[in-house]
PALUMDO-19774 format. One line per field, with one value per residue (C-alpha): x, y, z; residue in one letter; chain. Coordinates in steps of 0.05 Angstrom, whole numbers. Layout:
N
c1 c(X	...) .
c2 c(Y	...) .
c3 c(Z	...) .
type c(a	...) .
mol c(A	...) .
***
This chain:
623
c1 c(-44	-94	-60	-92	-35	-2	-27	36	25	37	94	131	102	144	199	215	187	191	245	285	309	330	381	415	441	513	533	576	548	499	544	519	444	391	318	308	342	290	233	246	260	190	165	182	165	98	93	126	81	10	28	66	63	-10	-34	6	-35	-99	-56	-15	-77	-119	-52	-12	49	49	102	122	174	208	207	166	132	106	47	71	55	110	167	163	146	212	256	235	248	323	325	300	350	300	340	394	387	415	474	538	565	622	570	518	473	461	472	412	385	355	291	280	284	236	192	196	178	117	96	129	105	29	56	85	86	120	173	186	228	278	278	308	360	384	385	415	476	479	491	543	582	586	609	635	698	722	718	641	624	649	618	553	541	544	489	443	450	433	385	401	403	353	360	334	338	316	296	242	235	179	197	228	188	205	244	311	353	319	338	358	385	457	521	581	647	674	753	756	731	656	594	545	478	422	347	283	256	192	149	207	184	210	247	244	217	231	245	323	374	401	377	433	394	418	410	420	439	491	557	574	592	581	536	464	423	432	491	514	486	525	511	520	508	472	463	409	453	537	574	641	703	688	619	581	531	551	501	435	443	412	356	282	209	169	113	85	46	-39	-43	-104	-69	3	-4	32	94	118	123	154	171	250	282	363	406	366	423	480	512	474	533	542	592	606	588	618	654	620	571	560	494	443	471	493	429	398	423	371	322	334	323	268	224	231	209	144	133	135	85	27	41	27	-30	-62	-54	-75	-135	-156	-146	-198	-244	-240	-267	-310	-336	-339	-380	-427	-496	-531	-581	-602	-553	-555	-599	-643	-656	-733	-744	-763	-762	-692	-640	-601	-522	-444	-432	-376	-429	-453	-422	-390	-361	-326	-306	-277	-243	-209	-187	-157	-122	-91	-63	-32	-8	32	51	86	117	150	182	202	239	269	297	318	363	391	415	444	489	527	521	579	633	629	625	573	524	526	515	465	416	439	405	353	331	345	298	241	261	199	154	153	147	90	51	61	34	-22	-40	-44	-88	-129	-138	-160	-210	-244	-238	-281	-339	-333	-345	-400	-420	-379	-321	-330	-323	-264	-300	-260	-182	-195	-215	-150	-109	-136	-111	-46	-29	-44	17	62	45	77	138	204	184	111	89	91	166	176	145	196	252	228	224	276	338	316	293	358	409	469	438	377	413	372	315	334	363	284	254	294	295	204	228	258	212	158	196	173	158	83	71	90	43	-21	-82	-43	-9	-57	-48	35	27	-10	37	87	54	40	120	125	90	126	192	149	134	206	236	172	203	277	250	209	273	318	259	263	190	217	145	110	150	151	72	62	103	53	8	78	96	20	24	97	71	3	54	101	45	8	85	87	25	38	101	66	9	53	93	22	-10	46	38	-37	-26	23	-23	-86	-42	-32	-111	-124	-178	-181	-220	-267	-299	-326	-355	-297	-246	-291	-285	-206	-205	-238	-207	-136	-103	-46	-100	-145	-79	-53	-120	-126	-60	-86	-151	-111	-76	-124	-175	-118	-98	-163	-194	-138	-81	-122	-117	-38	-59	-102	-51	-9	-49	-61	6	24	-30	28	-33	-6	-74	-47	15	-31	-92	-85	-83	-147	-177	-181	-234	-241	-217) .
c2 c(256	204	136	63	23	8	21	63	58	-12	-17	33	-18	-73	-36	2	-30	-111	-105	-53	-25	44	-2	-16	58	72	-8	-35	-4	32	70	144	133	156	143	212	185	116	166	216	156	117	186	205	127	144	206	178	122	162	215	187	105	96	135	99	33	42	70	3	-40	12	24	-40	-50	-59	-84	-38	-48	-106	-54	-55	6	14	59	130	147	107	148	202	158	121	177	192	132	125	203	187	133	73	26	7	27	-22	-32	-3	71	39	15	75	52	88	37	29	-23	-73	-76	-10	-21	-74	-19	27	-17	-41	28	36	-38	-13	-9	-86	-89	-15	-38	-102	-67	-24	-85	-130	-91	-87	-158	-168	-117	-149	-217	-186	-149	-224	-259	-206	-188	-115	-105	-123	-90	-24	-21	-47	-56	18	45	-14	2	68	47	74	12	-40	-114	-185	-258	-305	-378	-409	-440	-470	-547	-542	-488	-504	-564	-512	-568	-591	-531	-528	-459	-465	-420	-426	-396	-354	-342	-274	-314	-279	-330	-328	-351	-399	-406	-389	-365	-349	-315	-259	-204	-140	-181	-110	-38	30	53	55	56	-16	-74	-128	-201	-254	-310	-384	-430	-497	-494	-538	-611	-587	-639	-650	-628	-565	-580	-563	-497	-434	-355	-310	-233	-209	-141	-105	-58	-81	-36	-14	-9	68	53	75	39	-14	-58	-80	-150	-211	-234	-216	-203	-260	-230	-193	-245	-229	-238	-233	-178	-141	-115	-64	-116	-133	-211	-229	-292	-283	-309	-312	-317	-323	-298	-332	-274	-267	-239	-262	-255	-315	-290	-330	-403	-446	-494	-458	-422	-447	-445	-366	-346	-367	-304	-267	-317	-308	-236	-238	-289	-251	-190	-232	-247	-171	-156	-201	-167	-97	-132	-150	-81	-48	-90	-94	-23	-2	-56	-20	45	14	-18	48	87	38	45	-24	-58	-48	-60	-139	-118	-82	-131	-141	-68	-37	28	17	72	34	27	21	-51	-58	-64	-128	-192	-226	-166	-157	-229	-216	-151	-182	-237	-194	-148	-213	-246	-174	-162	-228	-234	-161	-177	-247	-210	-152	-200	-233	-170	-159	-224	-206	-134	-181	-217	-140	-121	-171	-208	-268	-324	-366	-310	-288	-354	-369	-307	-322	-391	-363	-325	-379	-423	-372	-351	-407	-396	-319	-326	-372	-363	-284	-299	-335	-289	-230	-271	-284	-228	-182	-243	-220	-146	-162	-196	-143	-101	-141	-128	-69	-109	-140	-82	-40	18	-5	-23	-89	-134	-114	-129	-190	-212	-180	-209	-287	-283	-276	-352	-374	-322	-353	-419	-433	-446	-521	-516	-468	-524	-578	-531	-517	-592	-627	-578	-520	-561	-603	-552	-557	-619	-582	-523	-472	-495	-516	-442	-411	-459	-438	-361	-367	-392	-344	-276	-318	-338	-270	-268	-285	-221	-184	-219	-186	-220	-250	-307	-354	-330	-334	-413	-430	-397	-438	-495	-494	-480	-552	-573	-547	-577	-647	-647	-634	-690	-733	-714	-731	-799	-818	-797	-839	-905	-888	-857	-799	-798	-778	-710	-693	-701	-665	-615	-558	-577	-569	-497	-475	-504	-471	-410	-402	-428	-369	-327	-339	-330	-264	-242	-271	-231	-177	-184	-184	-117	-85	-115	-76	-9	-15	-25	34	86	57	66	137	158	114	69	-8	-62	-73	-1	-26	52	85	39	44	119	114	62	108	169	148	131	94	56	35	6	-39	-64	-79	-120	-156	-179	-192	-248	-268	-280	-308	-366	-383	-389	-390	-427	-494	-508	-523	-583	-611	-614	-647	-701	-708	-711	-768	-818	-823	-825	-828	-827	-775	-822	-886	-863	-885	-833	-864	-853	-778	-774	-775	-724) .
c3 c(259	257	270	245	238	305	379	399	475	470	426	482	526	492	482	542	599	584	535	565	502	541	570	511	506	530	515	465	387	420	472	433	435	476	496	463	397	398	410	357	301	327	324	249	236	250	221	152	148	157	108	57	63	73	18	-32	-13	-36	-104	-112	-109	-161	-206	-193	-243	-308	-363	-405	-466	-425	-365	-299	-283	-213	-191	-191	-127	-105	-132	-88	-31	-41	-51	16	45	25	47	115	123	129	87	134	204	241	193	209	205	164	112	108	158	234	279	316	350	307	361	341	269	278	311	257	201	235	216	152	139	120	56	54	-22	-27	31	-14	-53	-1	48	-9	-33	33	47	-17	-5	65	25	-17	47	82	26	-24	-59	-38	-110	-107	-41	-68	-139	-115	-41	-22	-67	-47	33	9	-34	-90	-133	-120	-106	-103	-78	-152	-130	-145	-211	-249	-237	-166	-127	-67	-75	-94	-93	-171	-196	-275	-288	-305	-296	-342	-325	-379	-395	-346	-284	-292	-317	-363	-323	-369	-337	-321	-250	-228	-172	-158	-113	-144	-204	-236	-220	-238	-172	-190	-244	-230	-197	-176	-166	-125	-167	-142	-204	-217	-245	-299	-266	-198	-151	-150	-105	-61	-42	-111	-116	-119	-106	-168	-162	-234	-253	-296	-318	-321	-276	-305	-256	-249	-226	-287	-324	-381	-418	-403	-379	-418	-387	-403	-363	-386	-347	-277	-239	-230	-158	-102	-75	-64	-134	-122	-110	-180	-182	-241	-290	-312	-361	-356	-424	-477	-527	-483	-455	-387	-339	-274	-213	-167	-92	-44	-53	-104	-89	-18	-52	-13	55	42	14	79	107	71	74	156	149	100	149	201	160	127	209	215	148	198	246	216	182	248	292	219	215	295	300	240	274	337	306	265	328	366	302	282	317	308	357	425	483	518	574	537	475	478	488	414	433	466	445	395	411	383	362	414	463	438	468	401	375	435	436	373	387	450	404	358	416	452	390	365	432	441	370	374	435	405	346	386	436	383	352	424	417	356	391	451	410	388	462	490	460	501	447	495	499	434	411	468	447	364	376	405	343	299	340	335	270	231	291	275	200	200	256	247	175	199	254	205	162	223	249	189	177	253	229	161	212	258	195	170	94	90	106	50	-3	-17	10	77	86	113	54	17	84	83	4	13	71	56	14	74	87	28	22	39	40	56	129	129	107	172	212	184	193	268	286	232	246	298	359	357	335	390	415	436	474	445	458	529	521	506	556	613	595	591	662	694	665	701	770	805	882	888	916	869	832	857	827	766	800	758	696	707	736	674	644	667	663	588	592	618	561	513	542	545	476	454	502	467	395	411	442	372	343	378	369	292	296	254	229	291	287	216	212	273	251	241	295	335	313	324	393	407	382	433	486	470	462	529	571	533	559	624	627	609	662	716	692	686	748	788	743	763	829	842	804	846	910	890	879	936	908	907	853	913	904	837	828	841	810	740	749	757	705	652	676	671	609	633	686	629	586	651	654	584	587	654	609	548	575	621	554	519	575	596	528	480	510	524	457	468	508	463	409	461	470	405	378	433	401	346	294	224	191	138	116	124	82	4	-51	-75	-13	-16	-66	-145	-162) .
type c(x	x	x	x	x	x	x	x	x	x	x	x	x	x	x	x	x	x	x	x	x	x	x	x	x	x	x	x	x	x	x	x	x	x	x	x	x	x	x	x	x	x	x	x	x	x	x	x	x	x	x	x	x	x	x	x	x	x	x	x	x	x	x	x	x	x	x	x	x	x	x	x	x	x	x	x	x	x	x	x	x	x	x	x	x	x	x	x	x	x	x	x	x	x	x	x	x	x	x	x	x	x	x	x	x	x	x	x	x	x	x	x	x	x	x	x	x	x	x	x	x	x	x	x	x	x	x	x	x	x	x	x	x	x	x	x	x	x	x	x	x	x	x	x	x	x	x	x	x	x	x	x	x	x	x	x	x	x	x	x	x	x	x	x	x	x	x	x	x	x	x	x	x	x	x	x	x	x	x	x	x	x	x	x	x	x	x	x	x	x	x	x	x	x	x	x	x	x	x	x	x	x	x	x	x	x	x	x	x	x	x	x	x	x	x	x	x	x	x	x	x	x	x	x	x	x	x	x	x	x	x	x	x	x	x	x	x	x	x	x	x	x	x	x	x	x	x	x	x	x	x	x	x	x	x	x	x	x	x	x	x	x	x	x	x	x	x	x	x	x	x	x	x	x	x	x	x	x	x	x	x	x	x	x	x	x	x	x	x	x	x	x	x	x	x	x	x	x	x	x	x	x	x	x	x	x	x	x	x	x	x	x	x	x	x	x	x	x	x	x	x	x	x	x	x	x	x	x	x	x	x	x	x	x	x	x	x	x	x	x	x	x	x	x	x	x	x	x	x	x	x	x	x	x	x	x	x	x	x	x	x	x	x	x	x	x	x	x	x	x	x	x	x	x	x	x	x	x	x	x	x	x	x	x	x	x	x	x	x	x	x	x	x	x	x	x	x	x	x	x	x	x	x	x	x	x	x	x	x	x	x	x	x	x	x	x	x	x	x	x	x	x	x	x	x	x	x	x	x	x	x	x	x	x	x	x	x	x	x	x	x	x	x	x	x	x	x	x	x	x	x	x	x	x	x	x	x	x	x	x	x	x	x	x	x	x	x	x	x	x	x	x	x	x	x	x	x	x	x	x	x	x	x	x	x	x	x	x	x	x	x	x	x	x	x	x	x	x	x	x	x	x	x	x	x	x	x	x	x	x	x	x	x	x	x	x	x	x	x	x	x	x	x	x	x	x	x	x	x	x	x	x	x	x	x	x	x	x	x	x	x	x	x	x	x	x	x	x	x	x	x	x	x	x	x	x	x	x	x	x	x	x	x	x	x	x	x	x	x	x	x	x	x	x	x	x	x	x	x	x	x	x	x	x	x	x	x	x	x	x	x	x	x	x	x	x	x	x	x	x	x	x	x	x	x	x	x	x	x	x	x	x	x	x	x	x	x	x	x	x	x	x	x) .
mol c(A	A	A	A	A	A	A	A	A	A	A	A	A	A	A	A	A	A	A	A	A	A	A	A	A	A	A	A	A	A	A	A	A	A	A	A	A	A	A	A	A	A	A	A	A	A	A	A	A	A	A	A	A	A	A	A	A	A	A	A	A	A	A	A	A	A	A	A	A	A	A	A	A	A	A	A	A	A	A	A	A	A	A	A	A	A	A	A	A	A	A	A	A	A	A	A	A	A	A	A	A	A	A	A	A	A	A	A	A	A	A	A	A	A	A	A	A	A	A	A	A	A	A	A	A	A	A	A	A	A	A	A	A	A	A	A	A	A	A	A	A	A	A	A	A	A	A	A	A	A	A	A	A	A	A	A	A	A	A	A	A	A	A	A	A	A	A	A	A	A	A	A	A	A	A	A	A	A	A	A	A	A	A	A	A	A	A	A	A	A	A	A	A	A	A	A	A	A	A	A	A	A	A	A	A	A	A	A	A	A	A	A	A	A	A	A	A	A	A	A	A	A	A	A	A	A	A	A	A	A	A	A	A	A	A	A	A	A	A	A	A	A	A	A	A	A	A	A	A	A	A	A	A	A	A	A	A	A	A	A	A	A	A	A	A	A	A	A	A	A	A	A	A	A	A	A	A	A	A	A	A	A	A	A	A	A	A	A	A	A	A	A	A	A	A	A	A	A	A	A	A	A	A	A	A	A	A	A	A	A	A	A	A	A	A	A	A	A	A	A	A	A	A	A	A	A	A	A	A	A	A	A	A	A	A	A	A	A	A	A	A	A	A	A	A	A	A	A	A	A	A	A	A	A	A	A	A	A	A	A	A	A	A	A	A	A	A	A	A	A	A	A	A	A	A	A	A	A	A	A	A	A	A	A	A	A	A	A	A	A	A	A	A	A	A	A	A	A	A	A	A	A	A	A	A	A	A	A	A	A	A	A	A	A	A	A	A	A	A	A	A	A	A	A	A	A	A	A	A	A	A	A	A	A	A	A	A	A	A	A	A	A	A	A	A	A	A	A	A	A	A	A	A	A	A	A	A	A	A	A	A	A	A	A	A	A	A	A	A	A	A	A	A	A	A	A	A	A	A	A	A	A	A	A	A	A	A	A	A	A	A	A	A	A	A	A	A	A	A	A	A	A	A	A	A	A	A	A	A	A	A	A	A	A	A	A	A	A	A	A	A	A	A	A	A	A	A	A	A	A	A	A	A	A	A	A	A	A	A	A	A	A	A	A	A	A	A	A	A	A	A	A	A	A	A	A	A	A	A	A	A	A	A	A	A	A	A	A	A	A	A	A	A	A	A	A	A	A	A	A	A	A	A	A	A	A	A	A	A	A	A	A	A	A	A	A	A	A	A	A	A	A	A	A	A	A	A	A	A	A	A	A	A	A	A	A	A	A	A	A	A	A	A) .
***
């Protein structure tokens, strides 16, 4: 099985020894699992993804989907690929037995679907009817969770979250489409909404949308929006199908890339009798949606991520195949045996670039999926709420800078490509279109940034981000010794730490001077910063761990760095050798070269310049 879409050695890395996910068996939900269980799911994750996942991607981009009598069709390859997906359980694995999910750790889930994720635009489809039946079991009826929440954890209906709207984007609060409440206590639902991933498919008989709209005479604003649940299909009390619902497919959206993710234009209630179920208390829409949005951010945070080890990886054998040029010290030498590009200086630079960035950015997520399983491991209010803020805090960091990093990343694969990155002939150019959309999916990334520093940073007067400051703390207060030639890397480490606390005591102090412009224009120079900052402690962490790994397995074949012949020998001999040492240069590239750039930003952000809010519209050009 030939694997180019995650580097499994270091997502057990992750996992098992920084994480510690082995030590979640035998506590709490997870008191029947074992390491064997996590190894045999990552296992058939793998396996599912390179046979049936990835050759379904080439077909959605080729096929797409297409409207047919009012009706999305999606590319046939897809059909079998699904059924196989809700047959192998993917749908809900970290939901409860009690709902048709197994109860795993949500880390692990996270680990699997950075496989399964190759396919983003195909996983669209499961992951939202999930999220959707996850809304309706929080704030559902029992009458609703049983007719329709059960077949969408198993995913046999289909789901999705309907926002955006022509007018409002992402302004949801000037939303126009209207719900009425009719005599029996259901509504009929009036409006148009646009840009919905998977707003219809023919992966399943019934699709049940979450659909945000305003009652009659309710407030402006989002604070007068309400939840309604509104199936394709009406689903009688027996659980058979009724009616087709009235709304209409205005159209599938003609995008750079994810074709094989119907986007669609909807139109609700053209006739007046578009049926809708209130989910939840009225005019609390907004705020209980965000439990999917949540979800979904962290999972668009996850799509960059598989983008980026997809894209580095196919570099890397690119890299290793192509024979281009004469090696460095041998450059003015014609006759010179030409070489594999990953001899040559910038495509190394390049490759280490993309290795450090994937390394720290599948770390982040994985630790916060590691948060999220702390908070079901004890039932001490404080701690859960301690490692729930946590999440929440590095919920907008991982959605847009794991966004951005995907984009990033597959951009350095195309170069190391060269022209043939550029044609379809190789994966990367089509990584690269469908990924950009993850920077605009649940609210673009500048909206993550105002989130991060308008609500996140203060949430609990700042206790969860004193919370993540002081935990970066302790994984890097280790006894200097232990330490062995990384001690550097873990006081910059720590440093850049200090920063990051600084510029949040700098924001709360404009705050309190009624400089609320310093922060909110700052705001995505912030997140970027936050995110390097989180990404160089994760590799820090990670240098240590491996530093000590090295050293044990050197101590055992008795040779030392100093024996530069020998230790090369051991180095490419050994496996496990060569992957500590990897880690050790991986963060040492990334802090010496990479985290720097945190200070800058730093600085820059204290000059309180407000050149963007001062310059005149006129100014910008003539447009």
């Amino acid at each position: 099985m030939r694997n180019y879409l995650v580097d499994p050695r270091d997502q057990h890395f992750v996992l098992y020894e920084q994480l510690g996910l082995d030590e979640l068996c035998g506590i709490g939900p997870f008191e029947d699992h074992t390491r064997v269980i996590f190894d045999m799911v990552l296992r058939e994750a793998e396996r599912y993804a390179v046979e049936v996942m990835e050759p379904t991607v080439k077909d959605g981009e080729d096929v797409g989907c297409r409207l047919e009598g009012g009706d999305v069709r999606v590319p046939t390859s897809f059909h079998p690929a699904y059924e196989r997906y809700c047959e192998g359980g993917w749908i809900s694995m970290s939901r409860e037995p009690s709902v048709g999910g197994q109860g795993l750790p949500y880390l692990l889930e996270v680990a699997s679907r950075e496989y399964l994720n190759c396919n983003a635009a195909f996983c669209a489809y499961p992951g939202l009817a999930e999220g959707a039946a996850h809304l309706i079991q929080e704030f559902g009826s029992e009458r609703q969770k049983r007719i329709y929440m059960e077949k969408m954890f198993t995913g046999a209906w289909g789901g999705t979250m309907v926002l955006t709207e022509p007018g409002a984007g992402s302004d949801v609060g000037s939303l126009t489409t209207t719900a009425k409440e009719q005599p029996d206590g259901s509504y009929t639902i009036t409006g148009t909404k646009i840009f919905i991933t998977g707003g219809d498919h023919d992966l399943t008989e019934n699709i049940i949308h979450m659909v945000l709209a305003r009652i009659e005479g309710a407030p402006t604003g989002t604070r007068g929006i309400s939840l309604f649940l509104v199936p394709k299909y009406l689903v009688n009390n027996d659980g058979t199908l009724g009616r087709r619902n009235d709304y209409t497919i205005g159209g599938i959206e003609k995008k750079m890339g994810f074709a094989g993710s119907a986007t669609c234009l909807m139109n609700f209630g053209d006739n007046g009798e578009c049926y809708g179920e209130l989910l939840g208390e009225e005019n609390r829409g907004m705020k209980n949606m965000f439990v999917l949005m949540n979800e979904a951010r962290i999972s668009v945070g996850l799509q960059g991520l598989s983008a980026a080890s997809r894209a580095y990886l196919n570099a890397l054998k690119y890299s290793r195949e192509r024979i281009q040029g004469a090696d460095l010290a041998n450059f003015r030498n014609p006759e010179a045996p030409r070489v594999p590009i990953i001899n040559h200086p910038d495509v190394r630079r390049m490759l280490l670039w993309m290795k450090s960035h994937t390394e720290a950015l599948r770390a982040m997520i994985y630790f916060a999926a590691w948060c999220e399983d702390m908070t079901r491991t004890t039932t001490d209010a404080a701690e859960q709420e301690k490692w729930h803020g946590l999440v929440e805090l590095l919920t907008p960091i991982i959605k847009s800078y794991g966004s951005d990093i995907g984009f990033q990343v597959a951009d350095q694969a195309i170069m190391v490509h060269g022209g043939y990155g550029y044609i379809s002939e190789y994966p990367v150019e089509q990584i690269l279109r469908d990924v950009k959309v993850a920077a605009i999916f649940e609210g673009t990334n500048g909206i993550q940034a105002l989130d991060l520093v308008g609500r996140k940073l203060g949430q609990k007067r700042g206790a969860h981000f004193a919370d993540l400051v002081a935990h970066m703390r302790s994984t890097l207060d280790i006894d200097a010794e232990s330490k062995n030639g990384v001690l550097p890397l873990v006081e910059q480490a720590r440093s850049a730490v200090g920063t990051l606390e600084e510029m949040g005591g700098f924001f709360a102090q404009c705050s309190k001077e009624g400089k609320f412009l310093v922060p909110i224009s700052n705001a995505s120079p912030f997140l970027t910063m936050a995110a390097t900052i989180i990404s160089a402690w994760m590799l820090a962490w990670q240098a240590s761990i491996a530093r000590k790994k090295l050293d044990a397995l050197s101590e055992e074949k008795g040779v030392t760095p100093d024996d530069w012949a020998n230790w090369a020998k051991f180095i490419n001999e050994s496996p496990d050798a060569a992957f500590y040492a990897g880690k050790i240069i991986s963060a040492t590239y990334f802090i010496n070269n990479i985290l720097p750039q945190a200070d800058a930003v730093s600085r820059a952000i204290k000059t309180e310049d407000l050149s963007l809010i001062e310059i005149a519209d006129s100014s910008f050009g003539p447009v």
